[in-house]
C-alpha positions, 0 to 999 in steps of 0.5 A: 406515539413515536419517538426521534433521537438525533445524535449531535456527538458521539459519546453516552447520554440518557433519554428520559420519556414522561407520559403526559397521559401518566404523569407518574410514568417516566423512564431513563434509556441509556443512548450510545451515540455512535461517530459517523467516522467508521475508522479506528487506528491509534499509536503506531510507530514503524518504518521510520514514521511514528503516528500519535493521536491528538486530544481531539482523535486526529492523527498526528504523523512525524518522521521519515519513513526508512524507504518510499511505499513504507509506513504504519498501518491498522487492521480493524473489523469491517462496520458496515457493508454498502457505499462508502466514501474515503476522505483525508486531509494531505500529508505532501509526500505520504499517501493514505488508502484504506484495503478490503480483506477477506477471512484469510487476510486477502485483498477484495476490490480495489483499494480506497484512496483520494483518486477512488474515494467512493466505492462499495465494500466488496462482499466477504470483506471482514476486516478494513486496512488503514496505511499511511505510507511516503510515496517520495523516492526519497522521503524526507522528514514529516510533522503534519495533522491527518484528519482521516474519515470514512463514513457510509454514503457518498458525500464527506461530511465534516470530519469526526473523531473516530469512536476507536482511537486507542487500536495499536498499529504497527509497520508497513510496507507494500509487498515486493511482487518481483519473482525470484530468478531461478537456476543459479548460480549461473556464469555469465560471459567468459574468461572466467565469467561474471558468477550470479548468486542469491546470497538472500532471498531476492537479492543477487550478487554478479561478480567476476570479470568478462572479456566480452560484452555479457549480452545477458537480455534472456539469461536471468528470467522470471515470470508471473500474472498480474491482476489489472492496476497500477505498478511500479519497478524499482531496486534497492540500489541500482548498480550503475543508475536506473538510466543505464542500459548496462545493468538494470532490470526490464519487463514486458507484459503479455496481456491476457485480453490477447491484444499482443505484447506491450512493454512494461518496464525498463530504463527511464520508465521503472515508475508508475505504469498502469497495466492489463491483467496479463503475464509479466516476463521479467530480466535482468540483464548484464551488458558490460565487460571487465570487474563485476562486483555488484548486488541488486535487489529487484521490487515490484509494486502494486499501487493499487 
């Protein structure tokens, strides 16, 4: 005798069996039906955006995020391994993408996200990272519903509420990947100089004067390797603008497939740049004379 149970909703029933050869044989069995939604999140606030949950398990955003790549997140156990499929309903203005980590925190894989929705959980995955985060330059206020859902295979069915709505999540923002410079302070141009100092970690201060231009093209460096990806360049307050070849920020990539160098980034295209794995040689440079007195932090972002 076989037996099929088909859960319509998630949630605790019984099954009652009666042996139609026994009639006095009958037996209960407590059922779990589980969401086919293998997502859990709940209230989180940070980074300007608060996210509640709605009575019927969807999310629900208000808010504007402090800075742009800035938001909430959640960290949860991994539930399956195999195909997966990502799918979302949009928030215009907030970007939605789910991480695979690794026992020590580390990302695996590419990240899953509407323009990569189906993918297979990398091996060694043990936990998932949800984050909603603005993707606007300059975010503005958000008052939206999200009805987020990941479930295995590689169609999206319609939306379920998660069997998790209660896990707190809390503030996030992507990582600002831009090597520190070292060997300041330094004095750039003369009579006396423009000083660059780092009064905090990544942030530098250039002040003083010069009778001549700086030329500062090769005089504040810094390197490191990338993995393939799409990255973008920014700064916390640009000096004299993100157009300006005055004061800003540049980089070029050395790729290591060894087909030469490419640029990467300067001014009028900090922002999105889909890159080889390979080395990035950074600079900021300094092209002015006469009073100094600026502060510039540089960032650097992976997207994905």
């Amino acid at each position: 005798m076989g037996i099929s149970v088909t859960g319509v909703k998630p949630g605790n029933t019984t099954v009652t069996i009666n042996s139609k050869t026994s009639p006095n044989i009958s037996k209960r069995i407590p059922v779990t039906v589980k969401s086919r939604n293998l997502l859990a999140y709940g209230p989180a606030e940070g980074n300007g955006l608060t996210a509640t949950v709605n009575s019927d398990g969807s999310l629900h955003v208000t808010g504007t995020a402090t800075r742009q790549w800035r938001g909430v997140s959640w960290t949860f156990p991994c539930p399956v391994q195999g195909t997966v499929k990502f799918s979302v309903t949009s928030i215009a203005g907030l970007s939605f993408n789910i991480k695979c980590l690794d026992a020590k925190g580390q990302q695996l894989g590419a990240q899953m996200n509407l323009g990569n929705s189906v993918m297979a959980i990398p091996a060694g995955t043990v936990s998932l990272f949800l984050n909603v985060i603005s993707n606007e330059a300059t975010p503005t206020a958000k008052d939206g519903d999200l009805r987020v859902q990941l479930e295995s295979g590689d169609t999206a069915h319609e939306w379920m509420r998660p069997d998790n709505t209660s896990l707190k999540g809390g503030g996030y923002e992507l990582a600002n990947l831009y090597p520190r410079v070292t060997g300041l302070p330094k004095t750039l141009g003369t009579d006396p100089g423009v000083m660059v100092t780092e009064p905090s970690p990544g942030t530098y201060r250039f002040k003083g004067s010069t009778t001549q231009k700086v030329d500062s093209w090769i005089d504040l460096p810094s390197s490191m390797h990338v993995d393939a990806g799409t990255y973008t360049m920014d700064a916390t307050d640009w000096p004299l603008g993100s157009d300006s070849w005055l004061f800003g920020l540049q980089a070029k990539l050395i790729p290591d497939d060894g087909s030469g160098q490419t640029g990467g980034f300067a001014p009028r295209s900090y922002g999105a740049r889909t890159l080889k794995a390979g080395t990035l040689i950074f600079n900021i440079f300094l092209n002015t004379t006469g009073e100094v007195d600026k502060t510039l932090t540089p960032l650097l972002y992976k997207l994905d």
